[in-house]
C-alpha beads as a LAMMPS data file, in Angstrom:
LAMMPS data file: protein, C-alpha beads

201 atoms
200 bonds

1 atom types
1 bond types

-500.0 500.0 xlo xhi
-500.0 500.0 ylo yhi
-500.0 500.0 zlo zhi

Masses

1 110.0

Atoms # bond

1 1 1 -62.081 57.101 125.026
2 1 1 -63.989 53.862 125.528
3 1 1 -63.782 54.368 129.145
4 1 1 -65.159 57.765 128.947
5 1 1 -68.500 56.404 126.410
6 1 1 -69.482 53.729 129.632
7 1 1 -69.697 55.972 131.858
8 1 1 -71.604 58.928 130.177
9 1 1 -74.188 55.750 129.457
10 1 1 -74.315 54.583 133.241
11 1 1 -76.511 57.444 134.351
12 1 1 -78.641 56.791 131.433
13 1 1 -79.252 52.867 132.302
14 1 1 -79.403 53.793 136.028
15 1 1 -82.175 56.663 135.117
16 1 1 -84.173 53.867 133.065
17 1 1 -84.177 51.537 135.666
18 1 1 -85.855 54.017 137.775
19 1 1 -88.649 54.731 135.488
20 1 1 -89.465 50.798 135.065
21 1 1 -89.488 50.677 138.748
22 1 1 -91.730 53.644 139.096
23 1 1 -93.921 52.317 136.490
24 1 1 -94.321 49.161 137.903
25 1 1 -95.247 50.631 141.140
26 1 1 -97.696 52.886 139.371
27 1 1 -99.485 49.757 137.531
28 1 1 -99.497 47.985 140.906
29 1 1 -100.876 50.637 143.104
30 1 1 -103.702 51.021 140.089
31 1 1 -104.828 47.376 140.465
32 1 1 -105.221 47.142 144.278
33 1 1 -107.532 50.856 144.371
34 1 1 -109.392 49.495 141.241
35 1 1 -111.960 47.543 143.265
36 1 1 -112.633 50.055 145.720
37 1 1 -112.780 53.017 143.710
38 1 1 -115.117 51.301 140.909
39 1 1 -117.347 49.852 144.051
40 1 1 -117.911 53.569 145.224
41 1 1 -118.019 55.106 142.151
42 1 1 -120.788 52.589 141.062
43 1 1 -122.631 53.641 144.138
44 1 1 -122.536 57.027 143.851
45 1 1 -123.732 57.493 140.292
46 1 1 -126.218 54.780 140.989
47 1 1 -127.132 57.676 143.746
48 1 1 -127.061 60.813 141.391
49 1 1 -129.563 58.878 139.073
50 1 1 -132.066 58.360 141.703
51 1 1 -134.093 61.057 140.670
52 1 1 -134.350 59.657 137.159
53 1 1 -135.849 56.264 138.861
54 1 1 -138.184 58.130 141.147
55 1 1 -141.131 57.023 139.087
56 1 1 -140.321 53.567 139.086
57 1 1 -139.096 52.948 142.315
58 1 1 -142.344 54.155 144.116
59 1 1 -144.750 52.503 141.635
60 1 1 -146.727 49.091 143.448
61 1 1 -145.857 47.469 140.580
62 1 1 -146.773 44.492 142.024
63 1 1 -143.412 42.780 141.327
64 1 1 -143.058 39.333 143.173
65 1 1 -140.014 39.458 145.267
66 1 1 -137.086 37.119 144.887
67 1 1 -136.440 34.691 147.909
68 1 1 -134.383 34.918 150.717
69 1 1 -132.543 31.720 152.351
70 1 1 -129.594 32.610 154.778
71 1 1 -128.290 32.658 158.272
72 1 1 -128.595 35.692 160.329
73 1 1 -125.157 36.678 162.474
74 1 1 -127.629 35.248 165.724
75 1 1 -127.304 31.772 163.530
76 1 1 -131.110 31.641 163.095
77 1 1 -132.256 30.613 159.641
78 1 1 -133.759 33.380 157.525
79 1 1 -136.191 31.660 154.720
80 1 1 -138.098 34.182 152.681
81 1 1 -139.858 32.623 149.406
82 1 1 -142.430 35.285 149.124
83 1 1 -145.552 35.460 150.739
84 1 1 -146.045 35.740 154.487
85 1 1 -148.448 36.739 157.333
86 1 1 -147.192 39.867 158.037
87 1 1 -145.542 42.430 155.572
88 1 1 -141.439 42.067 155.235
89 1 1 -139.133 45.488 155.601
90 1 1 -135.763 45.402 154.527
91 1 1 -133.383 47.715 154.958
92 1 1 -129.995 47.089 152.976
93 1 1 -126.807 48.567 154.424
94 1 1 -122.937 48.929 154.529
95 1 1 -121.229 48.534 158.167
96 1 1 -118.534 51.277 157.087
97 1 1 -121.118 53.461 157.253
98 1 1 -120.711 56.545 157.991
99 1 1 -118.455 57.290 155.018
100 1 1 -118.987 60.294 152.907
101 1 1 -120.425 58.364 149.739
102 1 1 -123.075 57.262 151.989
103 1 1 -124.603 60.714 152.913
104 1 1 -127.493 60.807 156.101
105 1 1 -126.800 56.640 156.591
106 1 1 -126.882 57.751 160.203
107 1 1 -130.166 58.883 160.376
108 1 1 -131.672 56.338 158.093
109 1 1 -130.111 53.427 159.881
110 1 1 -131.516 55.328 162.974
111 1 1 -135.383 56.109 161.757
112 1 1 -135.237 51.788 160.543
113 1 1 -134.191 51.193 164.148
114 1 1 -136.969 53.146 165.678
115 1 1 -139.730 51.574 163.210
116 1 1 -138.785 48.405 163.512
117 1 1 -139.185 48.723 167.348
118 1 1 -142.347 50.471 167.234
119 1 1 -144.025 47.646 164.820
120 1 1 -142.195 44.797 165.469
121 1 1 -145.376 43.003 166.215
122 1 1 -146.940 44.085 162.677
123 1 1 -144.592 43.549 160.319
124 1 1 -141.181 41.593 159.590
125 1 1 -137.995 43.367 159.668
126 1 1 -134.252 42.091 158.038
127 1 1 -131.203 43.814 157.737
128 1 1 -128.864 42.750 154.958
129 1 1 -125.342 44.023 155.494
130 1 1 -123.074 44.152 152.250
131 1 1 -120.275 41.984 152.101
132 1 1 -117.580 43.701 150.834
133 1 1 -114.386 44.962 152.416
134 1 1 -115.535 43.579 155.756
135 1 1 -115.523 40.310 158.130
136 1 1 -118.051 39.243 160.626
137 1 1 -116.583 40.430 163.897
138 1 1 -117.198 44.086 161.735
139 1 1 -120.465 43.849 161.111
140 1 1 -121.004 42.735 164.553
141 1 1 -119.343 45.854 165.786
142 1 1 -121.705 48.103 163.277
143 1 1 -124.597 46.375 164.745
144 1 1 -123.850 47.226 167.966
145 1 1 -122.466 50.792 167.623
146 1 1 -126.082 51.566 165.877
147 1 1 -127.643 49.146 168.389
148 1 1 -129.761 47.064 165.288
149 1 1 -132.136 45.168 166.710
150 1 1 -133.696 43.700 163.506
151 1 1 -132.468 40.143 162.678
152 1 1 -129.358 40.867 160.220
153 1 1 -127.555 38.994 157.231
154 1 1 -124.081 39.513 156.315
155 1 1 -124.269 39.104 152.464
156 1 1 -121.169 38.119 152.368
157 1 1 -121.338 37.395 148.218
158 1 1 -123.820 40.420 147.598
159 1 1 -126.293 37.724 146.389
160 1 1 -129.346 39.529 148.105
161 1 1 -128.071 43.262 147.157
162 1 1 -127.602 41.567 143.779
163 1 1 -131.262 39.803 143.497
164 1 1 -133.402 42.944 144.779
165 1 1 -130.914 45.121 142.107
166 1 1 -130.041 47.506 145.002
167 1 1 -126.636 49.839 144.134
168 1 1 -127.215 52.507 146.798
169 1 1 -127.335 52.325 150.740
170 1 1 -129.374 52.563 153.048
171 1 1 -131.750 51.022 150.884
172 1 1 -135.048 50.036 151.875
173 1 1 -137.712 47.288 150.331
174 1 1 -141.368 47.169 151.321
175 1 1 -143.250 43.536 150.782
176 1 1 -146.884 43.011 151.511
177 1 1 -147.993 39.744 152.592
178 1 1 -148.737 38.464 148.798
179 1 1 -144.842 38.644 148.247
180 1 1 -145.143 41.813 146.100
181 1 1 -142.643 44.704 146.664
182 1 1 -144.359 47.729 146.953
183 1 1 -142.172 50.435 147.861
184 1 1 -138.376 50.817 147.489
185 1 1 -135.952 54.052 147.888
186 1 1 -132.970 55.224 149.335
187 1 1 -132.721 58.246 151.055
188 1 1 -136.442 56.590 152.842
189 1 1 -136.624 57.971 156.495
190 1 1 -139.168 60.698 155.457
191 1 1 -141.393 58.721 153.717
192 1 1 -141.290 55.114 155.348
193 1 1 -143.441 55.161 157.981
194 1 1 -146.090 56.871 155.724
195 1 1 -145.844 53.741 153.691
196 1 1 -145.986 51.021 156.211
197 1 1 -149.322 53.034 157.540
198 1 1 -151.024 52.600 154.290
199 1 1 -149.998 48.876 153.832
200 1 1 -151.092 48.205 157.512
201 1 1 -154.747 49.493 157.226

Bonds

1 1 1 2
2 1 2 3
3 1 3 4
4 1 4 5
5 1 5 6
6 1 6 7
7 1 7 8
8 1 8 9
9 1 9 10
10 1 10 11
11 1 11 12
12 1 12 13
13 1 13 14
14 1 14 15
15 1 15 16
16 1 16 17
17 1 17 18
18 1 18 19
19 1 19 20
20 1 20 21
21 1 21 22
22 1 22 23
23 1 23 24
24 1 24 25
25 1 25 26
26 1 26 27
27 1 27 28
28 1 28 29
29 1 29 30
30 1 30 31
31 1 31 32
32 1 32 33
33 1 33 34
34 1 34 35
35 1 35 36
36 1 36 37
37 1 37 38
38 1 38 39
39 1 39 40
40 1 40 41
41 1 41 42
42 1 42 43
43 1 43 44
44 1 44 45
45 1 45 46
46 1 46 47
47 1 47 48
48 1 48 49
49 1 49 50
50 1 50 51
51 1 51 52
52 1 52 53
53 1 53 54
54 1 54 55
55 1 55 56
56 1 56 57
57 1 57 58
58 1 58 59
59 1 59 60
60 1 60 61
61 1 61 62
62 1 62 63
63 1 63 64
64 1 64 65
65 1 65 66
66 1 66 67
67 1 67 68
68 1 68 69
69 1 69 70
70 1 70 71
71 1 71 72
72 1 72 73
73 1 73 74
74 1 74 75
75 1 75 76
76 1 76 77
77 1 77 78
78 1 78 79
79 1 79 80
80 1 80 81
81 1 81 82
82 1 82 83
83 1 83 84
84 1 84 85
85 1 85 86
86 1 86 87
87 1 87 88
88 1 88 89
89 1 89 90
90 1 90 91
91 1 91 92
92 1 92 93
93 1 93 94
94 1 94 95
95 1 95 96
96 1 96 97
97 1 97 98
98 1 98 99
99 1 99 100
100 1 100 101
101 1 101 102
102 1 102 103
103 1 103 104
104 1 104 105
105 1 105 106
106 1 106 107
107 1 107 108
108 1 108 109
109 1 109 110
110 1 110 111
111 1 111 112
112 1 112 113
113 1 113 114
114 1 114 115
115 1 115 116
116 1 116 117
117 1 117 118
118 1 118 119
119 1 119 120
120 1 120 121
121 1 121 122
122 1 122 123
123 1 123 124
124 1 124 125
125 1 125 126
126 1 126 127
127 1 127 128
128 1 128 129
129 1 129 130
130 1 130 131
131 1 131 132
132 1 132 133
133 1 133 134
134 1 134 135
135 1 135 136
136 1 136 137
137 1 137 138
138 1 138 139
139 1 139 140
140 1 140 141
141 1 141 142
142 1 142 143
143 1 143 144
144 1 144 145
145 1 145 146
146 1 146 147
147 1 147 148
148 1 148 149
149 1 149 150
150 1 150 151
151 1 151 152
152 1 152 153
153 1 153 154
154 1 154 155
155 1 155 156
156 1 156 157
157 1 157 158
158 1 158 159
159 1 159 160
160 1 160 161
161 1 161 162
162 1 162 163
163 1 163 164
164 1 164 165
165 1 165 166
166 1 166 167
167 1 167 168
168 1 168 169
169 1 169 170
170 1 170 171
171 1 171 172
172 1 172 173
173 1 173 174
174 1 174 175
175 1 175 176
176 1 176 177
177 1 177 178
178 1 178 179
179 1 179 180
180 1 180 181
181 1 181 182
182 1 182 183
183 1 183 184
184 1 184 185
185 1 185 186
186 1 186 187
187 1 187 188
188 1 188 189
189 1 189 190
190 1 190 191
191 1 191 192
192 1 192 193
193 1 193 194
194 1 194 195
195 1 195 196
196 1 196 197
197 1 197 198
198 1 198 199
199 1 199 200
200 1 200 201
């Protein structure tokens, strides 16, 4: 009889040992997606509220730009403390682009590229390329599949993204020449060039 009550419980102990495995697999698999998912998720709501900051995004609000001391991936030294000659454009992006939470990055990456060449004489240009999920050698790669020719800055800590409070990408920042932003927006190719027009003349 005693032999019989051990084994009707060894399927039960067996069958619990299972479910702690599976949970522990479950809890493990939750903490390495965690990052990534809340990163993305962040960005896209950031994204669906645009509309709500429309008004304040567009305003020249005069707002004095934070500085901008780095190394751009040609090791030349980027220093930026506001204030300048010519206006500064930057354009934020992500080098995984193109990803489906970053709808029409193609095209914006592309319409920067074409501006930049077209004025490079009038204004300043900087890309700053977010830093996570990614080394150098891919954000050199991005670079050259879009063929950037703006001076770039891996951000490899988000510091920048963080300072200029940017959450969606491509992102672009406008800076006259007193150090003031004066235009900032995602989704930007339709309206940029319109912008740099009236801060040239």
């Amino acid at each position: 009889m005693k032999h019989l009550m051990l084994n009707a419980k060894a399927p039960a102990g067996k069958m619990a040992m299972e479910l702690m495995l599976f949970c522990l697999l479950l809890l493990l698999s939750f903490f390495l997606v965690k990052p990534v998912y809340a990163n993305n998720l962040h960005d896209h709501l950031r994204r669906l509220s645009a509309s709500e900051l429309a008004p304040a995004v567009h305003e020249n609000s005069g707002i004095k730009a934070p500085g901008i001391h780095g190394q751009t991936l040609n090791k030349k030294a980027f220093d930026y403390s506001g204030g300048s000659d010519k206006p500064l454009v930057l354009m934020f992006a992500d080098s995984l682009c193109p990803l489906p939470h970053f709808p029409n990055c193609q095209q914006e990456i592309a319409e920067f590229n074409r501006l930049a060449r077209k004025y490079a004489d009038k204004l300043d240009w900087l890309q700053v390329v977010k830093g996570y999920y990614v080394d150098e050698a891919h954000v050199k790669r991005y670079i050259e599949r879009f063929a950037i020719t703006a001076p770039s800055i891996w951000d490899r800590k988000n510091k920048i993204f963080t300072d200029y409070q940017v959450f969606a990408n491509p992102y672009v920042v406008v800076i006259n020449r007193r150090g003031e932003i004066v235009f900032r927006k995602d989704d930007f190719s339709a309206e940029l060039e319109s912008q740099l027009l009236t801060l040239l003349n």
